[in-house]
N, C-alpha and C positions, 0 to 999 in steps of 0.2 A: 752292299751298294750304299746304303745309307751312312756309314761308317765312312767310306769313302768318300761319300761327297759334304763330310760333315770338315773331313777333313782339309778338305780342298780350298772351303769353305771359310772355314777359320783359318790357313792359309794367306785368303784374299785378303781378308781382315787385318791380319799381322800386315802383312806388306803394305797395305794404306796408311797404316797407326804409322810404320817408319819412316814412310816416303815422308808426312806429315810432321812427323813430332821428332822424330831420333836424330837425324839433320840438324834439327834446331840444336837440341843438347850436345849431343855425341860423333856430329859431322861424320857418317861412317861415308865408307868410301863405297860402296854398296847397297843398294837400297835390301838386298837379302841374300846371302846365297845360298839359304836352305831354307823350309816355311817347311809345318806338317801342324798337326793339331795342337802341341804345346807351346809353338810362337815359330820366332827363325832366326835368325845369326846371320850377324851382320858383322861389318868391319873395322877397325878404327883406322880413320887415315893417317893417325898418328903411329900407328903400329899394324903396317900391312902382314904383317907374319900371324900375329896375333887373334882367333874370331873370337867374337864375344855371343854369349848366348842372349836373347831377349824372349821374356814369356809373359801373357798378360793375364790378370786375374784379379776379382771385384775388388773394389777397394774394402771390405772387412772380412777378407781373406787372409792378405798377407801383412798387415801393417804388423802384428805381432812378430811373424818370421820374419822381415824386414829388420827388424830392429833387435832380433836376440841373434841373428847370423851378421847384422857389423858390428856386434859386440866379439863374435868368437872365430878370430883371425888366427885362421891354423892350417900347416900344408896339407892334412888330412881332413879340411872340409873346402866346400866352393868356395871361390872366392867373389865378392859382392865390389861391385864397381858403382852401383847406384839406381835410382828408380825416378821415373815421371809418373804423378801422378792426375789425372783426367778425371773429371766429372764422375765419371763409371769404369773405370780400373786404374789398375796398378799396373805401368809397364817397367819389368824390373833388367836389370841386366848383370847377367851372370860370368863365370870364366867359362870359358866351351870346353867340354872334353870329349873329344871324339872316340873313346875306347867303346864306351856304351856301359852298360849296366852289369852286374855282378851278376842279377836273376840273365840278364843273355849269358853271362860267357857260360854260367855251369849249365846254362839250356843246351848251351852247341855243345859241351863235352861231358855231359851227363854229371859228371864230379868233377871234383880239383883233387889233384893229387894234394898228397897231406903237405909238402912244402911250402907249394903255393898259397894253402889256406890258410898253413903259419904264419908265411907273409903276410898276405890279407890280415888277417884275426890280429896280429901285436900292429896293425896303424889303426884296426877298429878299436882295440885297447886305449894307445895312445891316447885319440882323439878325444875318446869318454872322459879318459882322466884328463884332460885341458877343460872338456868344457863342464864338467862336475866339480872343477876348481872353480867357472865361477859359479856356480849353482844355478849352472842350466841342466837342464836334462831334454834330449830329441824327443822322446817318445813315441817316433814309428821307426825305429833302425828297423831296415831291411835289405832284401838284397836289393831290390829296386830304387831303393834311396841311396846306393854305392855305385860310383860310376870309378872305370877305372882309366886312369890317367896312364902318361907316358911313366914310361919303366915302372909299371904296375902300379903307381901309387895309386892311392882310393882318394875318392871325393866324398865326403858327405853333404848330401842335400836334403832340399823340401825340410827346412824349419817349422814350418808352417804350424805344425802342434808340439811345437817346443814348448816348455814354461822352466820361469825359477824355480828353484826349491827353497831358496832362502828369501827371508824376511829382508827387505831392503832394509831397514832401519836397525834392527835387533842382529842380521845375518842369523839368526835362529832357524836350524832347518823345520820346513812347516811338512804339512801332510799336503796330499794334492785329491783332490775330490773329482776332476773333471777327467774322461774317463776316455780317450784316444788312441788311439792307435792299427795295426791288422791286427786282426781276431788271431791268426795263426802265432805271432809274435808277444804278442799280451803277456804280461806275468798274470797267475792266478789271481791274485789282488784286481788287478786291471781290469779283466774280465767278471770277476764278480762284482764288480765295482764297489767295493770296499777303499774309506782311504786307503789310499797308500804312500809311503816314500818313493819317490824320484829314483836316487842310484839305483836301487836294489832293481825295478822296472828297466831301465835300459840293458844292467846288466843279463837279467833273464834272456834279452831281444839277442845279447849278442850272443846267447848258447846257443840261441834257435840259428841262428845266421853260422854258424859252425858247423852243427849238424848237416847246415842242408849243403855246405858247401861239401864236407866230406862225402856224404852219400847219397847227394840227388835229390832226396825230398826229404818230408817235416815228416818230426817224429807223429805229430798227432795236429790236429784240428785247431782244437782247444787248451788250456792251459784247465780244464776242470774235470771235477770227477766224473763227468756225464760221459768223455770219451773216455772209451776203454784204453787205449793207448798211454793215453796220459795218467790214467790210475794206476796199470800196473806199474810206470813210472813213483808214482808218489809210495807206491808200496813195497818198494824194492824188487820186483821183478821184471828183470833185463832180461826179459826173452823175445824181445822182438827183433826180426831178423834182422834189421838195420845196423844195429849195436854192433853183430858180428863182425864189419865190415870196419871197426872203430880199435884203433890197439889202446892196449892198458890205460895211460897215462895219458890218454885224451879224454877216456872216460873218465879216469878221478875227477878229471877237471870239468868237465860236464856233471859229474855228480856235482860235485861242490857250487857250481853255479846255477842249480838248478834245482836247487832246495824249494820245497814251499814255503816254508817258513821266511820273509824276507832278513829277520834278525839274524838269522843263521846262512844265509846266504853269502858266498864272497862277492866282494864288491872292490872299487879299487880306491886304493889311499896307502899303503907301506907294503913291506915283503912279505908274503906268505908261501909256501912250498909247492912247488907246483913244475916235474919235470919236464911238462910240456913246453914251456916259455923259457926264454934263453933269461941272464941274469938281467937284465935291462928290465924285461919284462915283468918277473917274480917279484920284482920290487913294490910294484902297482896293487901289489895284491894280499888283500887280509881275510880272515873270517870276521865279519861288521861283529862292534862290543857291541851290549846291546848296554851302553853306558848313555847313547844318547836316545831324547825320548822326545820326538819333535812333537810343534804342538799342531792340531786341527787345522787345515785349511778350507 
């Protein structure tokens, strides 16, 4: 009950911010035609085909995600149309995608057959390697941050604990010391919070987001030796039922991505072997040199 009238609630709230302010900017043709707890979507009367998403959120929330998602304009992330900023939030506006989230669709059909996840998994590829070129890194990929668009393509959202990895000035990649993300998707590093590098962190997120699309749930909790799952992971025994469910050549590739070691980890930047991805895909992908030795952040 309180859930629900929280949500109601906030709602109301949305629909006064637009009646009030989004008019002024963005002249929708609508004062909402959908409201729930994360904002509502409204129209442009420039483009009635077209909703646009609106969500509100403090102002030293989002200014960072604000600003590292209209730097990285890619079909495989949201796209950002603009924000108003008010005394006490941030109201941002978003592209709408009505498909919903990756965590719904595998909720409604318990897995994705293995094609569909290829699908999925080479535009979660893609998108890392667009935005690890400029030296950003997400740092909560998940299923719930993937929203899927028409003719499946994927959105990435909530920037929100994005950071650089490089040195604005030197482009030198640095270490990252602040420590974000779900607990279940964490690299080892992350979680113990240890510096860490950037690539090697999202790539871990994207083994976890494979897994769970193949077989329904996470392999383990934790990325540490306190869960038993994830141990007998780091110490070569693949005997947990889930695996079974997994063929060859997706498991290489989940070993190889799912190294603790981050040096030794693949990560993406040129070609490495990998039957699982078509050749567009194997290209994105190396064992990391450990030639480069970023310094402390």
């Amino acid at each position: 009950m309180l859930k629900e009238e929280s949500q109601r609630t906030r709602g109301n709230f949305a629909r006064k911010i637009v009646e009030k302010k989004s008019h002024e900017k963005y002249n929708f043709h609508e004062s909402a035609v959908d409201a729930n707890l994360h904002g509502c979507v409204g129209r442009f009367i420039g483009h009635p085909s077209a909703n646009v998403a609106f969500s509100f959120f403090g102002n030293d929330d989002m200014t960072n995600g604000i600003n590292l998602l209209q730097l990285c304009q890619h079909e495989n992330i949201i796209r950002f149309y603009g924000s108003v900023e008010s005394a006490t939030n941030h109201q941002i506006y978003l592209e709408y995608v009505a498909g919903g989230s990756l965590l719904n669709k595998i909720g409604c059909d318990g897995s994705l057959r293995e094609g569909v996840a290829q699908h999925y998994f080479k535009q979660l590829i893609t998108e890392m390697a667009y935005i690890h070129s400029l030296g950003v890194v997400h740092r909560d990929l998940k299923p719930q941050n993937i929203l899927i668009g028409h003719s499946n393509l994927i959105k990435i959202i909530d920037f929100g604990l994005a950071s650089l990895f490089r040195n604005e000035t030197t482009h030198d990649e640095k270490l990252l010391t602040t420590y974000y993300g779900t607990r279940s998707y964490m690299s080892p590093q992350v979680y113990s919070r240890l510096p860490y590098r950037g690539e090697p962190a999202d790539i871990w997120s994207s083994a976890i987001i494979l897994i769970f699309m193949l077989v329904g749930n996470l392999p383990w909790t934790e990325a540490s030796h306190k869960d038993r799952n994830c141990q007998l992971w780091f110490h070569g025994r693949y005997n947990n039922h889930s695996w079974k469910n997994i063929q060859n050549t997706i498991f290489d590739l989940l070993r190889q991505l799912l190294i603790y070691d981050p040096e030794q980890r693949a990560t993406i930047n040129k070609k490495r072997y990998d039957l699982y991805l078509d050749e567009r895909i194997k290209e994105v992908f190396i064992e990391f040199s450990n030639s480069n030795s970023p310094s402390s952040y």
